[in-house]
Every structure is written in C-alpha cells, then in structure tokens.
N, C-alpha and C positions, 0 to 999 in steps of 0.2 A: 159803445164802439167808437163814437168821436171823441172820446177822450183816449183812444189807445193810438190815436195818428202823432200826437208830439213825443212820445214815450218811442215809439218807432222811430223816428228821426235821431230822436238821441241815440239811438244804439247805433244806428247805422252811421254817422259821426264820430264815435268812441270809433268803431271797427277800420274803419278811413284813418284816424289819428293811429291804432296800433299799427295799421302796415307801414304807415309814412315811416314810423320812428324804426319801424325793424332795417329799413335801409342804409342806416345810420351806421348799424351795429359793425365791428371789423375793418373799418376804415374813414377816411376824411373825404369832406368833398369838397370838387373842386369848382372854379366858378361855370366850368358848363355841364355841371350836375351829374360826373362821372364820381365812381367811388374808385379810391385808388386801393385797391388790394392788398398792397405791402406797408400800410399805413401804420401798422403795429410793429412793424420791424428796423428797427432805427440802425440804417446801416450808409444810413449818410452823414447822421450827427459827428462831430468830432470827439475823439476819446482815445485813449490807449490802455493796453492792460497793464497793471505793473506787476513789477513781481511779488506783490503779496497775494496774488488771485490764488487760491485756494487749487493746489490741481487736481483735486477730485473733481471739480466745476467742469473739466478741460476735457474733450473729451480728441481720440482720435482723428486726425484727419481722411476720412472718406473720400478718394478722387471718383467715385461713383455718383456723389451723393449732388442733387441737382439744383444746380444756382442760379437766382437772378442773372441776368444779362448785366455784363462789366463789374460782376460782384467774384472776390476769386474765392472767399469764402466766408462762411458764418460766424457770427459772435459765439465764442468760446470752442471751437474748433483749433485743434493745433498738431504742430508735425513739428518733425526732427530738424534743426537744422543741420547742413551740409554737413560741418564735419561730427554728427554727433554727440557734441558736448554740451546741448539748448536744445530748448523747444521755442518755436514761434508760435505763437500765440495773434489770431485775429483780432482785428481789434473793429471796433464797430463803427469802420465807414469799410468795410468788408477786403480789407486786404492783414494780408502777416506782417506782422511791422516789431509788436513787444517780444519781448526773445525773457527767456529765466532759463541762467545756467544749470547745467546739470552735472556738476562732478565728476561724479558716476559716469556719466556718459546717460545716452536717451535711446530708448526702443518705444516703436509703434505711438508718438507723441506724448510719452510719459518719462519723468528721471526715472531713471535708478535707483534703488534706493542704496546698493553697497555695488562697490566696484569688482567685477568681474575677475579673475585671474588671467592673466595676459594682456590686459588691459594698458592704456596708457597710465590710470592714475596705482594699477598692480601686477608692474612688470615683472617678467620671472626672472631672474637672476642669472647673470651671465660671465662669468670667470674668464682672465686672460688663456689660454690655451688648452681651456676644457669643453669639450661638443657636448651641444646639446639637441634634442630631438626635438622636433616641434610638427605641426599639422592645422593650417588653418581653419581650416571648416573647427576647430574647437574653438575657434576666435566668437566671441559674444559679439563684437562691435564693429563695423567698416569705419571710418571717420573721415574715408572718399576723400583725405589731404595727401595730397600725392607734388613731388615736384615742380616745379613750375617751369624749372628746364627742361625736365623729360617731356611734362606734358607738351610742350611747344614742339620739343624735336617727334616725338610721335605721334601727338594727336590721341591720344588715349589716358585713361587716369586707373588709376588700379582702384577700381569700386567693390572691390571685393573684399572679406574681414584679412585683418590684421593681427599679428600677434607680437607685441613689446617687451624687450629683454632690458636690464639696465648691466651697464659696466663699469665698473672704476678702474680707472688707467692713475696707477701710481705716480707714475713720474713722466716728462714729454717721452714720447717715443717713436719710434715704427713701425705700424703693425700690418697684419691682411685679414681682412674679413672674406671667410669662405663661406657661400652657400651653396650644399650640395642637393638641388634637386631629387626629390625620392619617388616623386611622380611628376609624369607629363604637363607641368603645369606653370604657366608663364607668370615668374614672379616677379617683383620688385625689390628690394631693400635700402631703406635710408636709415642715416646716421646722423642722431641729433644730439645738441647739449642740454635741450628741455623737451622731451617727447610730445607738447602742447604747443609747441612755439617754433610753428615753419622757419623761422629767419636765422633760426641755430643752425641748421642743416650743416654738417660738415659734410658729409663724402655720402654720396650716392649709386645705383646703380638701376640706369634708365630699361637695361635689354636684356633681362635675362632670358634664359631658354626655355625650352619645351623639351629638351634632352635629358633625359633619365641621366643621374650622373652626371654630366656637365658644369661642370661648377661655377660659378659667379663668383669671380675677385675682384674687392675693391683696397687695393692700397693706398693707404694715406699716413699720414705723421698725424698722429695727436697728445694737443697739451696733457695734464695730470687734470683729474677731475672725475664728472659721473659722467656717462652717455647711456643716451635709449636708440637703441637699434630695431626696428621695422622690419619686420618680412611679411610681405603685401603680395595679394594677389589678384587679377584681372577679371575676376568674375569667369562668367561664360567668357565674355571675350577672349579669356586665354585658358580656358578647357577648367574653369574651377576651384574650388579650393584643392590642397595638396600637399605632402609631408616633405622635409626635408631637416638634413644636419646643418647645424652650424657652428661656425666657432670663430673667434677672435684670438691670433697669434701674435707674440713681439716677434718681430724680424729685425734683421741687422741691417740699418739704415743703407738704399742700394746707392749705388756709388750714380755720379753725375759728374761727365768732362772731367773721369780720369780721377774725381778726390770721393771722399766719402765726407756730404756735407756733416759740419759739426752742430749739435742739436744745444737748440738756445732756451731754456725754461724760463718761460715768463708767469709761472703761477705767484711769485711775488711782487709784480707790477714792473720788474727791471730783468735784463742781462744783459751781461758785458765778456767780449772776447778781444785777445788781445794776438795778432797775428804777423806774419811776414810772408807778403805775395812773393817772393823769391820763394818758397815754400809750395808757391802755385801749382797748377797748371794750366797751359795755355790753350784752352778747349775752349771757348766759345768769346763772347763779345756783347757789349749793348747792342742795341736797338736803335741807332745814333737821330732818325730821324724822326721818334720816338723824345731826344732829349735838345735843350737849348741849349749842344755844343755840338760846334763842329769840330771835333775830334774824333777817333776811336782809340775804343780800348783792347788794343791790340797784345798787351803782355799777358804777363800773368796773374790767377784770379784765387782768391780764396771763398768758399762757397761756405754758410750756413745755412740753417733752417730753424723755423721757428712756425706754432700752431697756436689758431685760438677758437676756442669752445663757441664763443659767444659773440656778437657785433661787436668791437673796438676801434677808439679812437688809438692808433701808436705812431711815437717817434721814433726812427732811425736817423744815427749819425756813424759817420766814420771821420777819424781825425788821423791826417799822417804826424806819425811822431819822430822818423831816423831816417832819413832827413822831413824836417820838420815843414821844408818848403816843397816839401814833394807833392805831386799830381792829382788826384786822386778820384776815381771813377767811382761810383757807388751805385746798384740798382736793383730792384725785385721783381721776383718773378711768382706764379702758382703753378708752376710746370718746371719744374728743374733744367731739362732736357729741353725746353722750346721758349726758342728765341720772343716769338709772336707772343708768350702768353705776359712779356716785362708789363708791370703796369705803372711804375716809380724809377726817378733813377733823378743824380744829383751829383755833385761835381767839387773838388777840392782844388781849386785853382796854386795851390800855395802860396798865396799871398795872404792864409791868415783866414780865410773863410772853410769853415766845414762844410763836406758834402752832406747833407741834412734833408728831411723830406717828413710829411706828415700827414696819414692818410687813412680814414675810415673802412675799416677791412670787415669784409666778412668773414665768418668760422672759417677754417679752413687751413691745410697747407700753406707757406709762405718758405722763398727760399731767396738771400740777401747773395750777394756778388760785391766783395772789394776788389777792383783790378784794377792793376796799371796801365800807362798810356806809353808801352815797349820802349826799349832804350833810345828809337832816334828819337824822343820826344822827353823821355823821363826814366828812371830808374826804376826797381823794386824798392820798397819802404814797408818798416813795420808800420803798424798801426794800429788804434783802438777803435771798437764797434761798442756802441751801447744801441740799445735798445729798450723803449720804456712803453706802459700802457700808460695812458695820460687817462 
C-alpha cells in the first residue's frame, strides 16, 4: 500500500496536465489568460480573392446569416453586384471587395452560365417600324442601372427586370420611340449605343405612366449604327412587372424656327455643308452672354443636325466664302427650339479667322446654327460648314 501513494500522484498530475491543455484547444491566449474564440478565423489577415477562386467554393450571400461585430461578411460568402453583371466576393479581413465578372449576368451570388433571352448580352431584335410585344416579369435579370438624370430628378431607380432589344439605324435619321403601356405599370425606357455602357445613353424617358395605353414618346435624331433599348420597370414601387408594345419609327425630321434642319452623317469621321443664310430664316438668335462677343445675331440662320452614338471629341467650323470678309456667327445647341440649351458658339470676325470650336460631346442630338449679324451690321453670305470626329 505505500508504494501505491507515488503511482497516485502521477495520475493525478497527468489528469491536471490533460485539462490544462484542453484550454488551449479552438483559440490563442492572450496575455491575461482569456481565450479568444474567433482565433481560427482569420478575418483580419490581409488578402483578397482573385478571380481564379473556384465558384463552387462561393457560396450565396445570407443577410440572415450572423456576424462578428464590424465584420460585414464571411470568407467565401458572395452576392451580386449592383448592376448584375459580377459577383463580390469576401475577402478575408471580412468585407466585399474582389468582384469576378459575370457575362452572363449573376443570380443569387452565382454567374450564369449562358445568357438569358432578353438580356443585355441576348437582345431581342428590334426592326425600324415593326412592334414588338414584350412583358417584363419574363425578364431573367434587373441590372438596377437606371439614369443618372432621372434618378436625380425623381429620386427613384427602376429596380425592377428589364428586357433589351437591339436596333440598327441604317443611316443618321429621325426617329420616335413609342411605348405603349399594356398594363398599369410605371415604366422606364433608355437608349444606348452599348447596352453595358451607362455613358452611351442617347435619349431616355424618366416618367412614364401608370395609364393603360398612354404612351411614352421619346424623339431624338440618331447617327447610323447598332442600339439597345431598355424597357424597365419600378418594381413594387411602380405596381410591378408589366406588358407593353413597342416600336421604333423614321419620322420626317420636325421642322425648328421655320426651316427643316439638314441632317449631317458623321459615320465616316467628317461632313461638310455648303449653304446661303439668305436661304435662312430669321427665328431665333445666340445666346450673346453666353459668347465673348458683343454682338447679336440678328439675321438670318441656317440650321443642321447631327448625332453621336458614343462620347466624342468633334470639330465644328464655319467659313464665310461670298463675301469672303463676311461676319459670321456660329453656335450649338441639344434643343433645337431652346435658346438656354446653346452650349458652343464661335465667331467669324472677317478678317480671316474662322468661326471654329472643339468640344467633348456626349451621345446624343446636336443641332449647329450659321447666322448672320442682319444688314445694319453685315450681309447674308454663303458659306461652308465642316464638321469632323477628331
């Protein structure tokens, strides 16, 4: 029996060393002997996903699903970004940060794997003067990219799916986009020259109705090329998805101060017009405080138009040629009809300087004014207009 008292100590020793160490297990300690619980979870390291992360790894984003404190989410956790076209991807100091595009487009934090019909990257097909029927709720995708003017002027975004048509406009022209409501439901429609690429936007339409039959016109001029047109809608916000016709017509360019402007096709980097303000009409005027002359242009004006698909850098010049010393007022506008919208404007002194100007334009309408400065001051004079994409 006294030899069973050191063999009991040893046990009781061993049993003291196995709880110590079990303490140990699931975390670090720190130096006043707390165990930190989140020890195993490396969500402060630095690191990022890239996009070779395998997305089977990846799993859904849960906003149920319950976080550390100032952590917004877990390693390999991922969601859609805004406009649908990527996934965000966690990264492990616990926020979204790596993004991997998704062609296709993204549902429930996953690509796509083939692109949907009606889709941005598998528009349906859209003919100049033929309708088509359409109904959102068949829309696969929202992409929640909504105008940047509208949303400012109303404070709302059209979070609802969308459905993309593509166009090809043969030659510059003037057309109307009609959308005819077929249910109560407040839609949107934009006009792009790359259905992915907000900055194309040509012609939009911020207010549509909730009027059965009501139809939404947007007229505008556009260059020769392809466009995707949008018809978007507000969600619940605006009672839902919802069917409607649509169609894209040539119209015959409307007339503005009395002339019918002449349409300039710049699809091969230049046009040139050769004209006579005696030919004018005497309908409107610059903007005089607006340009570094004190003059106005009080005669008479010859009006064109010109469109462009995409952001451009262009030159306008006007040169008077009969009389070669003639006056000569030059200036553009985005509004035919309104004075306020001039955003250029440039001056032919006749002493050998052209009226000239150069200026980064967005897609959109553009409408040029040669006028003269009326007889107590100057003459009518032919003249040449070019116009180039630089």
């Amino acid at each position: 029996m006294a030899q069973s008292t050191p063999l009991r100590a040893l046990c009781v020793s061993f049993i003291l060393l196995l709880l110590t160490c079990a303490g140990c297990v699931g975390g670090s300690r720190h130096g006043d002997g707390d165990v930190d619980p989140d020890a195993d979870k490396d969500l402060t390291s630095a690191g990022d996903v890239d996009n070779d992360t395998p997305l089977d790894l990846i799993t859904d984003f849960n906003s149920d699903t319950p976080l550390p404190d100032g952590v917004e989410c877990l390693e390999g956790m991922a969601r859609c970004a805004a406009d649908n076209m990527s996934i965000e991807v966690c990264t492990r100091n616990g926020v979204f940060g790596a993004n991997i595009a998704c062609p296709n487009g993204c549902s429930a934090g996953k690509c796509l794997t083939e692109a949907s019909p009606g889709s941005c990257p598998l528009a349906f097909d859209l003919s100049l003067g033929t309708a088509v029927s359409g109904n959102t709720k068949d829309a696969a995708l929202s992409s929640h990219v909504w105008s940047a003017d509208c949303t400012a002027a109303y404070g709302d975004a059209t979070t609802g799916p969308e459905l993309w048509y593509s166009l090809d406009v043969p030659y510059t022209t003037a057309v109307e986009v009609t959308l005819n409501p077929l249910s109560a439901t407040y839609f949107g429609v934009y006009l792009r020259g790359n259905c992915s690429d907000t900055k194309t936007e040509v012609a939009r339409a911020c207010d549509g109705n909730l009027s059965v039959s009501t139809p939404t016109v947007i007229p505008t001029i556009l260059a020769k090329g392809q466009y995707y047109l949008a018809v978007d809608d507000f969600a619940e916000a605006g009672n839902g998805t919802g069917a409607f016709d649509l169609r894209v017509d040539e119209v015959i360019t409307p007339t503005c101060h009395g002339q019918v402007p002449g349409l300039l096709d710049l699809s091969s980097g230049m046009a040139t017009a050769v004209g006579n303000t005696a030919s004018g009409s005497s309908g409107t005027r610059w903007q005089t405080y607006d340009c570094p002359f004190n003059l106005d242009t009080v005669g008479n004006e010859m009006i064109y138009a010109f469109a462009l698909r995409e952001p451009r850098q262009v030159r306008v010049t006007a040169v008077a040629t009969a009389p070669d010393t003639s006056k000569l007022g030059l200036y553009m506008r985005t509004d035919c009809e309104e004075r306020y919208s001039q955003t250029q404007c440039a001056y032919d002194d006749g002493t050998g300087r052209d009226a000239s100007f150069t200026a980064t334009l967005a897609p959109g309408a553009y409408y040029l004014f040669v006028d003269d400065l009326a007889s107590t001051q100057d003459e009518p004079q032919e003249f040449e207009l070019l116009v180039e994409v630089l």
